[in-house]
LOTI-997153 format. One record per residue (C-alpha): x, y, z; residue in one letter. Coordinates in steps of 0.25 Angstrom, whole numbers, plus 2048, in hexadecimal, padded with zeros to 3 digits. Example, Ala and Ser with C-alpha at 12.3 -4.5 7.8 and 13.67 -1.06 7.14 Angstrom:
<sites>
8317EE81FA;8377FC81DS;
</sites>
This chain:
<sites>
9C742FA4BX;9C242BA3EX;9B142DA38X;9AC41FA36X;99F418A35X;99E41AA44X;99E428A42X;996429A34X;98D41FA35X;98B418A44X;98A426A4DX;98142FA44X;978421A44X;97741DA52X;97542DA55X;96942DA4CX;964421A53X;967427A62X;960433A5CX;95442CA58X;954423A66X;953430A6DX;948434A63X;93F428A69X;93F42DA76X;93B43CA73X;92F441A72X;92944FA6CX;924453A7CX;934450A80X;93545EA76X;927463A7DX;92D461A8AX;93946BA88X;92F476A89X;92B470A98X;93A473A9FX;93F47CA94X;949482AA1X;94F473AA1X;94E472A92X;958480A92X;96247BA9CX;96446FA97X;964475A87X;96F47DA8DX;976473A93X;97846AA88X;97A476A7CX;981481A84X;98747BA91X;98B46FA8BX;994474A7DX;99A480A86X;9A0477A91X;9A646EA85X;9AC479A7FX;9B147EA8CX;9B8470A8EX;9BC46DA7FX;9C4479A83X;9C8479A91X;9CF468A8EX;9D446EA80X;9CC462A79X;9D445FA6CX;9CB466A5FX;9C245AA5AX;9BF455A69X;9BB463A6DX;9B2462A61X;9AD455A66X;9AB459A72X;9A2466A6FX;99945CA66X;995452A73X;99345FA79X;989462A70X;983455A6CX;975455A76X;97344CA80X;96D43DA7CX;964431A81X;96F431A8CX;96C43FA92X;95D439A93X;95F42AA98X;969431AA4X;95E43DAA9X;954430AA9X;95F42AAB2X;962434ABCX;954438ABEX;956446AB5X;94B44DAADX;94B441AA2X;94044AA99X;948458A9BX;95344EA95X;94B448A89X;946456A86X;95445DA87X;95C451A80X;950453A73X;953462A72X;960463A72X;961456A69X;95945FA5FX;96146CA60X;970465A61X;971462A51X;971471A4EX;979475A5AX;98446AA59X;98A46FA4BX;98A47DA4EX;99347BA5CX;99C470A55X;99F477A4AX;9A4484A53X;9AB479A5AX;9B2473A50X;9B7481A4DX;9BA486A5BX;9C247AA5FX;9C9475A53X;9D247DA4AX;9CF486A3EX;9D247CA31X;9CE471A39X;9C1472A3EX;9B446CA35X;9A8473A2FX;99B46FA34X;990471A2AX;983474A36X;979471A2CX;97D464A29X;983462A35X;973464A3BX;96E45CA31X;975450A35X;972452A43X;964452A41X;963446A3AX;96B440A43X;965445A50X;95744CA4EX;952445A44X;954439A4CX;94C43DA56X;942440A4FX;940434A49X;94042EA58X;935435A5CX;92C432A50X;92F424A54X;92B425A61X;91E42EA5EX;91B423A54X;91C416A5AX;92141AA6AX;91F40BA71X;92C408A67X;933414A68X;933411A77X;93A406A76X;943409A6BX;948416A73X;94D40CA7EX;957405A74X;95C412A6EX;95F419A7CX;96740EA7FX;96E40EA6FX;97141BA72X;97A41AA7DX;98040AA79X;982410A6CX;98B41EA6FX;993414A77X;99540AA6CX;99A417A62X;9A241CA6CX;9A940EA6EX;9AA40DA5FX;9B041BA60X;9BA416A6AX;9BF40BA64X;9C140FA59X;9C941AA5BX;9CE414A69X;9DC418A65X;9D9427A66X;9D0426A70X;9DB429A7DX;9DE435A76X;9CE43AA73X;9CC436A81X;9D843FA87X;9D544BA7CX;9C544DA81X;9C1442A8CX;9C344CA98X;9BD457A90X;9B244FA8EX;9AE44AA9BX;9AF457AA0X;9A645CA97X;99B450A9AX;99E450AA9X;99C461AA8X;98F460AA0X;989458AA8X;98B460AB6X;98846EAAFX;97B468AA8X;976464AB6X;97A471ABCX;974478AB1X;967474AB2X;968475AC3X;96D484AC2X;961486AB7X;959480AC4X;953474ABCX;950468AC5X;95845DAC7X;953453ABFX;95445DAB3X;961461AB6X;966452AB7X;962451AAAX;96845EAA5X;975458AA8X;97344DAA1X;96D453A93X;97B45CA95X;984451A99X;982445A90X;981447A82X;97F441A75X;98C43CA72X;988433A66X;98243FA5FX;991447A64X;99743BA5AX;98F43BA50X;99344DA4EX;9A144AA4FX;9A243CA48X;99843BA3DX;99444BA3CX;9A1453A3CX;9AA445A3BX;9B5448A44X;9B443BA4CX;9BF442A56X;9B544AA5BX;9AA43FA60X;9B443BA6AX;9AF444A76X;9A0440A72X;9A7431A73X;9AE436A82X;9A043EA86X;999432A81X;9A0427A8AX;9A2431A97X;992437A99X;98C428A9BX;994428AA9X;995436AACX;986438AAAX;98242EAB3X;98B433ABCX;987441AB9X;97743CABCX;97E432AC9X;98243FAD1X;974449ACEX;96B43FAD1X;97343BADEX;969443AE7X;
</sites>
């Protein structure tokens, strides 16, 4: 798969303005309110940051995923969750502010902890001579900008002229889903081609890995005896992650454009297994 101006130019743009829609619907008591459940806040920080990159690994090893892909797949890993995690844990009736709150926090922390774990992955996985330097700095810098910095300008808005940023925050949670689906069907097609053989390299590996997450966030947080609700969305803020910000790492950061495809796979299969994921707890 060849860089373009898909990868250069369209993802780290429609990221930033994702990044800035989720900017509009925060607000500086969603950070205050991290202090009010801070058991939840742990669980679920350990979920997505510890939980979620160790079973990646453990299947990026246990399916023998080809180098690049296992690569791929650690960066979806570590990519937090999105919009998506909080329009499904409003939903299925889970704890929507514990989500908001969690989906903040970890948003702020991932551009430090995202190069740091590819860049041992890129050297675990692929072989001496082969494997690329990730300079962290620059690397954290351009996740910031692309990410943070975003966010930040959202909530000024918001603070500035709310009644608008209300209505605005409507339109860019909806972008935000239509338009991962529109990049990943651009992805597709064109490289349709060499997509059978993606597929069949990482496709299992990678529902595995959504379909695992998901189960061991929600039991996670029932074994950490949280209540249903904030275990619901636990499970959520593990299992569905932000797999335009996954892209926009392996495409336009590092520019290996092999490596977005299990962000493409993860990307299409967690719209259907997370509403079947929130279909089965909230059943009784």
């Amino acid at each position: 798969m060849q860089a373009d101006i898909l990868t250069k130019l369209v993802l780290p743009l429609s990221l930033f303005f994702i990044m800035f829609g989720m900017g509009l619907s925060l607000k500086v008591m969603d950070f205050k309110r991290i202090f009010a459940f801070p058991k939840a806040v742990a669980v679920g920080i350990v979920g997505q940051m510890v939980l979620l990159p160790l079973v990646a690994f453990a299947i990026a090893n246990l399916f023998k995923v080809p180098p690049e892909l296992a690569v791929g797949l650690m960066i979806i890993a570590l990519a937090p969750s999105g919009v998506t995690s909080n329009m499904y844990s409003y939903l299925f009736k889970g704890d929507v502010a514990l989500s908001i709150s969690l989906t903040a926090l970890v948003g702020f922390l991932s551009p430090f902890t995202i190069p740091l774990v590819v860049l041992w992955s890129s050297h675990y996985f692929i072989q001496t001579g082969q494997s690329f330097d990730l300079p962290i700095l620059k690397t954290i810098i351009q996740l910031l900008v692309i990410t943070v910095v975003p966010v930040f300008f959202g909530m000024v808005f918001f603070k500035k002229w709310p009644n608008t940023a209300e209505k605005m925050e409507r339109f860019f949670k909806w972008f935000s889903v239509i338009i991962m689906f529109v990049i990943i069907g651009l992805i597709m097609h064109k490289n349709w081609e060499n997509m059978g053989q993606f597929f069949a390299d990482v496709g299992v590996a990678t529902i595995t890995l959504n379909v695992s997450v998901l189960i061991l966030g929600f039991y996670l947080a029932k074994w950490s005896k949280l209540d249903k609700k904030q275990s619901i969305t636990i499970g959520f803020e593990v299992g569905l992650q932000n797999g335009t910000l996954a892209m926009v790492v392996a495409g336009s950061i590092i520019g290996n454009t092999t490596m977005m495809i299990p962000a493409v796979t993860y990307g299409l299969l967690m719209f259907i297994t997370g509403g079947i994921y929130g279909w089965l707890v909230t059943r009784d």
